[in-house]
C-alpha atoms as one frame of an Amber mdcrd trajectory, in Angstrom:
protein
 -53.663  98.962  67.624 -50.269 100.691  67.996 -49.496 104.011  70.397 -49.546
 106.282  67.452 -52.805 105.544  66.299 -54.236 105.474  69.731 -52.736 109.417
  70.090 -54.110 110.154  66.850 -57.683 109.152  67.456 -57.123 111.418  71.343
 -56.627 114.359  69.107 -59.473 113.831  66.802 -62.085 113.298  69.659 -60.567
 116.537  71.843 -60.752 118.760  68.368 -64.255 117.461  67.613 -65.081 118.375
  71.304 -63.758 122.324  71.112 -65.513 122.913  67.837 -68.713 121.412  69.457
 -68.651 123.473  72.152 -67.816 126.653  70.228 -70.715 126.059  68.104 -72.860
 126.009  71.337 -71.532 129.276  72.199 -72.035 130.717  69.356 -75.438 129.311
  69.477 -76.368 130.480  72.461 -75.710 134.095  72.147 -78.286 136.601  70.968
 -78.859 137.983  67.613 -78.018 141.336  69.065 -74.722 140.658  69.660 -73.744
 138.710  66.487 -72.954 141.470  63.310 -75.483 140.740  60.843 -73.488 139.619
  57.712 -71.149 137.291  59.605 -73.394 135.440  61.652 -74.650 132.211  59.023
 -71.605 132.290  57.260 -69.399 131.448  60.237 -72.187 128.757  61.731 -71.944
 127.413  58.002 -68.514 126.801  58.202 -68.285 125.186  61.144 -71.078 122.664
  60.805 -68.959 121.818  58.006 -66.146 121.520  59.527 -67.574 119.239  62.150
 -69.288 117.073  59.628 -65.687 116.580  57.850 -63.970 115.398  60.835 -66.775
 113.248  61.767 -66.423 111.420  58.638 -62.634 111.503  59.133 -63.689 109.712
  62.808 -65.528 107.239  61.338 -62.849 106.253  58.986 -60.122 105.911  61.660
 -62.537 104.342  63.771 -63.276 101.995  60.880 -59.349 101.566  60.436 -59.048
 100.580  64.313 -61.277  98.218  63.747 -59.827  96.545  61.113 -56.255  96.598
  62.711 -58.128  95.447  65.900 -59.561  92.043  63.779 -56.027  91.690  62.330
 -53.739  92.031  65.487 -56.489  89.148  67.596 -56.052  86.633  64.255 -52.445
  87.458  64.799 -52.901  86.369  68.691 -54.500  83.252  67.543 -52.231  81.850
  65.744 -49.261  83.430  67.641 -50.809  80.836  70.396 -51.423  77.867  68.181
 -47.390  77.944  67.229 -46.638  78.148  70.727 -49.034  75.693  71.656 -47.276
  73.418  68.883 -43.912  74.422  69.980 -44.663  73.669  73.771 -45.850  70.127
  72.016 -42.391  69.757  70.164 -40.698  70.639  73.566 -42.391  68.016  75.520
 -41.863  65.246  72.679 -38.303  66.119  72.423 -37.557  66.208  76.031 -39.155
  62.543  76.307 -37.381  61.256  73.596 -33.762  63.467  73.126 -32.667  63.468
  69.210 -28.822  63.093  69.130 -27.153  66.177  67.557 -25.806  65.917  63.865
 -22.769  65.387  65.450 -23.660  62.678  67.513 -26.138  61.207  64.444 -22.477
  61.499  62.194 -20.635  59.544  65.038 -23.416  57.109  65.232 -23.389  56.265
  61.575 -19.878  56.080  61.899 -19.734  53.765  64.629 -22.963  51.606  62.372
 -20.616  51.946  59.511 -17.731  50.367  60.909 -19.578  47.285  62.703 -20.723
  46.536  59.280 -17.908  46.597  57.645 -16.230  44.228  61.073 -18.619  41.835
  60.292 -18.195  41.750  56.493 -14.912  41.041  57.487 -15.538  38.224  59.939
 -17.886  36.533  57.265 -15.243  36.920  54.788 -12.833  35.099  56.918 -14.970
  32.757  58.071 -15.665  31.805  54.102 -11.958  31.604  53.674 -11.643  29.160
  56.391 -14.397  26.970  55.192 -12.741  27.323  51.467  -9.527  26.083  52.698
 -10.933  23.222  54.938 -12.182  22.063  52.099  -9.728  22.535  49.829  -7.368
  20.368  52.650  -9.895  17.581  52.017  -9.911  17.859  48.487  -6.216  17.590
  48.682  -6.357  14.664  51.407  -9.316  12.894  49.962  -8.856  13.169  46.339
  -7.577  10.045  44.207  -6.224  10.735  40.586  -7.592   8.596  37.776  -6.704
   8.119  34.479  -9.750   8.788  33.221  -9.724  12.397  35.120 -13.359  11.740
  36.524 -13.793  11.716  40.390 -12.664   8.822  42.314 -13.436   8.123  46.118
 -11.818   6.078  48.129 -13.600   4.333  51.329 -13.575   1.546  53.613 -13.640
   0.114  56.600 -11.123  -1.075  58.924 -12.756  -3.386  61.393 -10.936  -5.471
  64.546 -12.964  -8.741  66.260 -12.689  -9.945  68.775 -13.685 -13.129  69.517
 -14.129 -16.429  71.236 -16.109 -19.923  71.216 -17.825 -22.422  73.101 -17.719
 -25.259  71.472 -16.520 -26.750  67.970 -17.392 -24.275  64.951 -16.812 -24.838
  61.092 -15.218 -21.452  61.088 -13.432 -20.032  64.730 -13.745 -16.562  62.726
 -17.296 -16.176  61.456 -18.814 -19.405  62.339 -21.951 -20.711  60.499 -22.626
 -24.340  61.961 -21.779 -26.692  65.134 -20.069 -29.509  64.693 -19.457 -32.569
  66.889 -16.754 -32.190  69.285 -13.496 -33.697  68.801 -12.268 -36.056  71.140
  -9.147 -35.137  72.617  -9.273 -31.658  71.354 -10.593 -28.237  73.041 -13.967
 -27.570  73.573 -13.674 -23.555  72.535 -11.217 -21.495  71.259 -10.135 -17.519
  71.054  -8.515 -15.037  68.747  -8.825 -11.813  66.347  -8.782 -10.913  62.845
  -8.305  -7.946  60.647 -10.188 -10.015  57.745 -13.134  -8.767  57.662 -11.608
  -5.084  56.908 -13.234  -3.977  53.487 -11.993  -1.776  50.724 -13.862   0.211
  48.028 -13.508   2.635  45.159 -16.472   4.813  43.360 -15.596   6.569  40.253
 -18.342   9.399  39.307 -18.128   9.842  35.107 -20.085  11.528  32.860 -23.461
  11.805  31.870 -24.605   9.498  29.132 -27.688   9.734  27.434 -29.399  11.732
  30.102 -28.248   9.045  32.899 -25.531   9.622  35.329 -22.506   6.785  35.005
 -21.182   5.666  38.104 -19.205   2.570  39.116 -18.425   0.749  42.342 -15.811
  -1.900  43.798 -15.756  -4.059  47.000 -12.657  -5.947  48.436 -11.702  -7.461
  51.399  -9.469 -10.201  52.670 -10.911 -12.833  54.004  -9.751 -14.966  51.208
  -7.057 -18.159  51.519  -4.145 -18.258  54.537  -0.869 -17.503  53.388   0.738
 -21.212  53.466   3.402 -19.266  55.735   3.952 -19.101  59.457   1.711 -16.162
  60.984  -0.480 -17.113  57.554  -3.924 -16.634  59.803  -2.898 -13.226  60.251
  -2.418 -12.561  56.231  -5.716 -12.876  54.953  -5.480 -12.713  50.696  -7.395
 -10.101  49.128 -11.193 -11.037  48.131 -12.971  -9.499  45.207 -16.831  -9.658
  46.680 -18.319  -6.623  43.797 -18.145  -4.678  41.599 -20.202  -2.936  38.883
 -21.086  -0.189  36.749 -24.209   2.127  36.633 -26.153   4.239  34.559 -28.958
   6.135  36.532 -31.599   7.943  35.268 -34.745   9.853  36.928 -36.757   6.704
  37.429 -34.685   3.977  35.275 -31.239   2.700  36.155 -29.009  -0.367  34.437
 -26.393  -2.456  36.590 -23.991  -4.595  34.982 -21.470  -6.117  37.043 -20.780
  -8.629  39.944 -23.243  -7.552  42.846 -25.434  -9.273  45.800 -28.898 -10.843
  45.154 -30.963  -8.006  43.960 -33.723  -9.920  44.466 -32.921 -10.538  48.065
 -32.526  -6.809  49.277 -33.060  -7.236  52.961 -30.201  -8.892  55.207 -29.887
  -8.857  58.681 -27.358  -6.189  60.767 -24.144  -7.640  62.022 -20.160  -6.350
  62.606 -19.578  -9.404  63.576 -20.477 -11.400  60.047 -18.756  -9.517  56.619
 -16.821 -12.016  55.824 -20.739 -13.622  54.991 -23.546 -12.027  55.453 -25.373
 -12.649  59.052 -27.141 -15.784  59.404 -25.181 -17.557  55.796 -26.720 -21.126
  55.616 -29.304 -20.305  58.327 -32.199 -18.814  55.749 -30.298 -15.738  54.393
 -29.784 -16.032  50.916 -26.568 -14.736  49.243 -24.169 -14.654  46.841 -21.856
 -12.211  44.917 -22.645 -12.969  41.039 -22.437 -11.153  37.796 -25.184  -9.898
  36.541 -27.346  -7.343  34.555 -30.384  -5.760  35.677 -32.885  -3.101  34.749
 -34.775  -1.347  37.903 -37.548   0.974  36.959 -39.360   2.952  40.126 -43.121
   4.023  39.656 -44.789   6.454  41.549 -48.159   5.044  43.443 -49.524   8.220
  45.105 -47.887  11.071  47.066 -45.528   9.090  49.419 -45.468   5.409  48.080
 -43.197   3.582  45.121 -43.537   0.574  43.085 -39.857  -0.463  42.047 -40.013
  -3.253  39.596 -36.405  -4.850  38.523 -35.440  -8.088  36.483 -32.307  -9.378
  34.914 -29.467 -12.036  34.170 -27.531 -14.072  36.116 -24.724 -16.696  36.056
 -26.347 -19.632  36.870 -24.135 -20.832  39.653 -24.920 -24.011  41.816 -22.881
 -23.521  44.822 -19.879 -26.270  43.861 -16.142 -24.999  44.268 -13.966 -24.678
  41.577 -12.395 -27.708  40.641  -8.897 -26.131  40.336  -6.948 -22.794  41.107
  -5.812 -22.148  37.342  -7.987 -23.163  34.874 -12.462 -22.681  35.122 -14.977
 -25.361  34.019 -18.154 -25.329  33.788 -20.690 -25.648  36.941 -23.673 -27.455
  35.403 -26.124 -24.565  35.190 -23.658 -22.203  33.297 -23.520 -26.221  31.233
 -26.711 -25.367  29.989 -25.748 -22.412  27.960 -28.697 -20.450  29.420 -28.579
 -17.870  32.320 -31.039 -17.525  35.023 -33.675 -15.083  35.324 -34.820 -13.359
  38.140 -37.680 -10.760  39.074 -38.323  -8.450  42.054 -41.392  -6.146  42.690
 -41.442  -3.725  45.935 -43.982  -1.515  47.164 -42.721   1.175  49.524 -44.493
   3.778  51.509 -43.456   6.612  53.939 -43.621   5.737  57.611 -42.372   7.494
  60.635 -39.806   9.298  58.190 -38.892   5.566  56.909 -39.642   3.647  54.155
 -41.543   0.907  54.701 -41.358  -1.780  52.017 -43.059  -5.094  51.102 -41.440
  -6.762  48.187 -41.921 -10.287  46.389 -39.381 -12.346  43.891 -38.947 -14.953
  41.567 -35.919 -16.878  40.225 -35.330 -19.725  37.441 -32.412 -21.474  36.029
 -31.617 -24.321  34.536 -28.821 -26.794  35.341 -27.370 -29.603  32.925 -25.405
 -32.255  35.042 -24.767 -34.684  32.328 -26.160 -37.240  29.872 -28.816 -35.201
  29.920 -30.262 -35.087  33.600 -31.863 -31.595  33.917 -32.536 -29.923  37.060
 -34.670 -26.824  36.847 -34.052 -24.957  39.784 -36.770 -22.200  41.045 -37.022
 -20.468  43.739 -40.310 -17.743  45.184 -39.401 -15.268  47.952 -41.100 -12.906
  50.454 -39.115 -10.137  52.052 -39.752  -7.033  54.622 -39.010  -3.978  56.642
 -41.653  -2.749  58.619 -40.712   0.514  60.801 -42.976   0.017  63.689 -42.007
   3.089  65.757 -39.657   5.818  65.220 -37.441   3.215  67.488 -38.446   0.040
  66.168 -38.252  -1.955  63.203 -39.364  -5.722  62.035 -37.798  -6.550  58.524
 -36.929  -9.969  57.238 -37.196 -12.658  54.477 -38.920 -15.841  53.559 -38.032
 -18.133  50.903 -39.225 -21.592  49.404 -36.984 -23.425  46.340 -35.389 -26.031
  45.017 -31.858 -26.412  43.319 -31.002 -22.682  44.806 -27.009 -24.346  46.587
 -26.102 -21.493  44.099 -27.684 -18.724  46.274 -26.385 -21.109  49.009 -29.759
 -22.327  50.288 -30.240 -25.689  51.154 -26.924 -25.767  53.142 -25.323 -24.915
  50.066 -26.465 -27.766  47.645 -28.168 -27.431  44.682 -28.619 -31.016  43.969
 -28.621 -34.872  45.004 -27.511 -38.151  43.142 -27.858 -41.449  43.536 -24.152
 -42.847  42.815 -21.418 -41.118  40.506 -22.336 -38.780  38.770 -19.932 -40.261
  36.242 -22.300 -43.219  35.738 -25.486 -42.580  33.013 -27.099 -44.658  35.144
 -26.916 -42.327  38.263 -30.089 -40.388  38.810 -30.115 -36.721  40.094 -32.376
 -34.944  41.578 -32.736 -31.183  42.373 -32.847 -30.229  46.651 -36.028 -29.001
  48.031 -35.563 -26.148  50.492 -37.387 -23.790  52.986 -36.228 -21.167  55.388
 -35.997 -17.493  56.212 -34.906 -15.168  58.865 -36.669 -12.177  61.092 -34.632
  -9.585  62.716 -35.781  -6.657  65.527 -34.374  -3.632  65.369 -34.371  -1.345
  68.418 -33.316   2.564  68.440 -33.220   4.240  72.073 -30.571   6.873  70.847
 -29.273   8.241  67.628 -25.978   6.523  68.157 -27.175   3.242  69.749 -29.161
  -0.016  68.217 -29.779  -3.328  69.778 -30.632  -6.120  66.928 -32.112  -9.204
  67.638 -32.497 -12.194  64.861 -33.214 -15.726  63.962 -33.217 -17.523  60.978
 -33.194 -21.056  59.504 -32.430 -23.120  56.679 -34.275 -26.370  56.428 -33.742
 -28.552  53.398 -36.083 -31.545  52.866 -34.983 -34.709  55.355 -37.082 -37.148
  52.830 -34.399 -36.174  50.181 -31.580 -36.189  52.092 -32.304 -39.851  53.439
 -33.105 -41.148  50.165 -30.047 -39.829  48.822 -27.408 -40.178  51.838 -23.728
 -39.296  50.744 -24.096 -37.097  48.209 -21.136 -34.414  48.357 -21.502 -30.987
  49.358 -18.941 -28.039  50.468 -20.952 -28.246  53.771 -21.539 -31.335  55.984
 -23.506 -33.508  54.169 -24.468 -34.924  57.030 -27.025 -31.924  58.283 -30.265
 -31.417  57.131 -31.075 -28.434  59.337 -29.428 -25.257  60.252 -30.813 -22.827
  62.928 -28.655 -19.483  64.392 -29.749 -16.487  66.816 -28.341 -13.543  67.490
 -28.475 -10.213  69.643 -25.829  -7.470  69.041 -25.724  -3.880  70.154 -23.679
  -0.997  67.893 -22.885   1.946  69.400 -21.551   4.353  67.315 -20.254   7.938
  68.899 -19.339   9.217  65.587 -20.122   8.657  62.027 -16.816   7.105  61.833
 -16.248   4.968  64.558 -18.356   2.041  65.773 -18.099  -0.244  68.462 -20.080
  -3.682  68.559 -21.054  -6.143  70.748 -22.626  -9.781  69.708 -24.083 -13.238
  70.857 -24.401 -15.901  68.318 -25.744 -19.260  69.204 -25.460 -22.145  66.349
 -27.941 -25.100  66.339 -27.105 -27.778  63.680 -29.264 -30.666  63.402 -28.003
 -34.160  61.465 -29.814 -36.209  59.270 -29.693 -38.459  62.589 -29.008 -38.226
  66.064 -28.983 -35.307  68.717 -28.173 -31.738  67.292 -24.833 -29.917  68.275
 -24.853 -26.005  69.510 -22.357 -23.732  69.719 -22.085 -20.182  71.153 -19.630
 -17.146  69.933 -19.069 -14.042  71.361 -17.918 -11.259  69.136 -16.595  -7.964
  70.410 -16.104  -5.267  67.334 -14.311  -1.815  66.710 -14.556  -0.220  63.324
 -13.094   3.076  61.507 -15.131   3.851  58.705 -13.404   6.374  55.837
């Protein structure tokens, strides 16, 4: 209630007051006095007059009232929005908001961090896009065809000395009998054993993606000139073309067994693969092949293959210029061979078990046949994350073409000139088993054995017959630890111990011992 409505209602009461007590008088006074006509009529009046402004009391009153109700809903929620402001005061004084100046600043400031580190990532992509492009440039090789070709190889140093006499100072394979008069060991290097190879990546075909590969290296004949030791030839070891699809590929070309996958690890041995002639089977031969991989659950394979061969049987060529025929390509039939692998997922490795089969037939004149055969077992069994046990078994006859049986296929009685001169096919046995250990990511030790043991009864009953080996052995055994260390994917360095045992048809075996010391650039 404001001060004029407060003065107001004074003057109403102090009015209502005088007329009250004027009406008392008036009242209170006797007849006598009061003239006789004037008396009610002025007692009239004022009763009325009272009555009025005690209605017009009541009204105000009423009014004060109300304005009394309004002005304490006013006070209410005059105190709730200071209550809310003192709130807002506290909250803001906790936690200061930064002015629009400072907010303008800020997003400045965010603005230009983001657009610093656009920048950055920009540059860094441009870097990346011209390291790449500087490989492109230095790893690109231009074919006719226009399709990508790659370039690799390895350039590989050894090493390497001998204790005792060896049938190869380089890569040996068997002892031999010392020679009187002559040293007892011997030491040198090579560069032979560097390889060279070439991929070409063409087009897809059918679905399938066509892709070819070739091998060199040059550990082929000596340069008849002085320093000729040191000028290996050039060797063609593979070569072949590809068509992969999902599940199905064809390979036709010259390639390894493919029904001897496994082979034991060795820098020291490229030339030939590790333990050649000691119950690793081998040979570079052209060939076509069909390889079809199954699915047998949620981590295992079945990969079946089969295919053509030339049916070699191990003999050299009889001259440098013109080719005749070895007597199983005689037979005007090629050889067959099978493989069938199961693989499952172990310790992030495939483990695989895989079995094989190979036939040919061999035609050595006036019609003396030789079937050769030959049934294999092979392995690699990850043990550990560290370890691994893989290997191969093997059991044939006639197989001096995959250069078992100390490289011959076959045995005769006299010449093989002669009709009369009977020839019979070589039984053989013999395998290999190698240990693989991983301490580090860029170390391995390997540790193998392996032996090739053709049949002595045969040998005796048919002594002399010729062979690129010594004819005389009938037993090969070789062992041998290495460790590769390799600090980068492109450099390795190896370390290996090879010990030879070769055991005659008759009398005491001979042993040998080489030490191989390796460095190798991979690009």
């Amino acid at each position: 209630m404001d001060q004029k409505n407060a003065f107001g209602l004074a003057r109403s009461v102090s009015l209502t007051l005088m007329l009250l007590g004027a009406a008392l008088t008036v009242w209170g006074e006797s007849p006598e006095a009061q003239s006789g006509s004037e008396a009610p009529t002025s007692l009239t009046s004022a009763i009325h007059d009272l009555e009025a402004q005690i209605q017009q009391l009541r009204t105000e009153l009423q009014e004060v009232r109300q304005d009394a109700a309004r002005s304490h809903a006013d006070t209410v929620e005059l105190r709730r929005e200071l209550e809310a402001t003192r709130t807002e005061l506290i909250a803001i004084s906790a936690h200061p908001q930064p002015s629009i100046r400072d907010q303008e600043a800020r997003s400045r400031e965010a603005d230009a961090a983001e657009s610093s580190s656009s920048l950055e990532s920009v540059k860094e992509d441009v870097q990346l896009l011209r390291a790449k492009v500087d490989e492109q440039y230095q790893t690109k090789v231009e074919s006719a065809s226009k399709y990508r070709v790659r370039l690799s190889g390895l350039v590989l140093l050894n090493l390497f000395g001998n204790v005792g006499t060896v049938d190869n100072i380089e890569n040996p394979a068997l002892a031999e009998p010392q020679s009187i008069g002559k040293s007892n060991g011997s030491f040198s290097g090579t560069l032979r054993q560097t390889q060279l190879g070439l991929e070409v990546f063409g087009p897809t075909i059918a679905g399938a993606r066509l892709s070819g590969n070739v091998q060199m290296d040059f550990a082929g004949e000596f340069a008849p000139v002085p320093g000729g030791i040191n000028m290996g030839l050039m060797r063609f070891r593979t070569g072949f073309a590809r068509l992969d699809w999902a599940r199905t590929s064809i390979i036709a070309g010259q390639d390894r067994l493919f029904f001897i996958p496994e082979s034991p690890t060795s820098f020291a041995s490229l030339e030939t693969p590790a333990l050649a002639y000691s119950g690793n089977l081998w040979a570079w031969t052209p060939q076509v092949r069909v390889e079809h991989r199954f699915r047998a659950g949620s981590s295992s394979d079945i990969t079946v293959s089969a295919g053509l061969l030339d049916p070699v049987t191990g003999e050299p060529p009889g001259t440098g210029y013109t080719r005749k025929p070895e007597p199983g390509e005689a037979s005007g039939i090629p050889a067959f061979a099978g493989h069938v692998a199961w693989s499952h997922s172990v310790f992030d490795r495939q483990l695989t078990i895989g079995g094989a089969g190979y036939t040919s037939r061999q035609d050595w004149g006036f019609d003396r046949i030789v079937q050769a055969w030959m049934g294999s077992a092979d392995w690699n069994l990850p043990l550990r994350q560290w370890l691994e046990l893989s290997g191969s078994f093997y059991r044939g006859n006639s197989i001096g073409g995959l250069n078992g049986g100390l490289g011959r296929s076959a045995l005769w009685s006299g010449f093989l000139s002669n009709p009369a001169t009977y020839v019979a096919g070589l039984d053989t046995i013999g395998g290999w088993a190698q240990l693989k250990i991983r301490p580090a990511p860029k170390w391995e030790l390997n540790t193998a054995f392996g032996q090739d043991n053709p049949f002595a009864s045969q040998l005796r009953a048919y002594p002399g017959s010729p062979s690129y080996l010594d004819t005389s052995l009938a037993r090969n055994r070789t062992a041998f630890t290495n460790v590769i260390y390799r600090p980068r994917s492109d450099l390795l360095f190896s370390a290996e111990y090879r010990h030879l045992t070769s055991f005659p048809i008759q009398g005491a075996a001979e042993s040998a011992n080489h030490i191989n010391l390796a460095m190798g650039v991979l690009f």
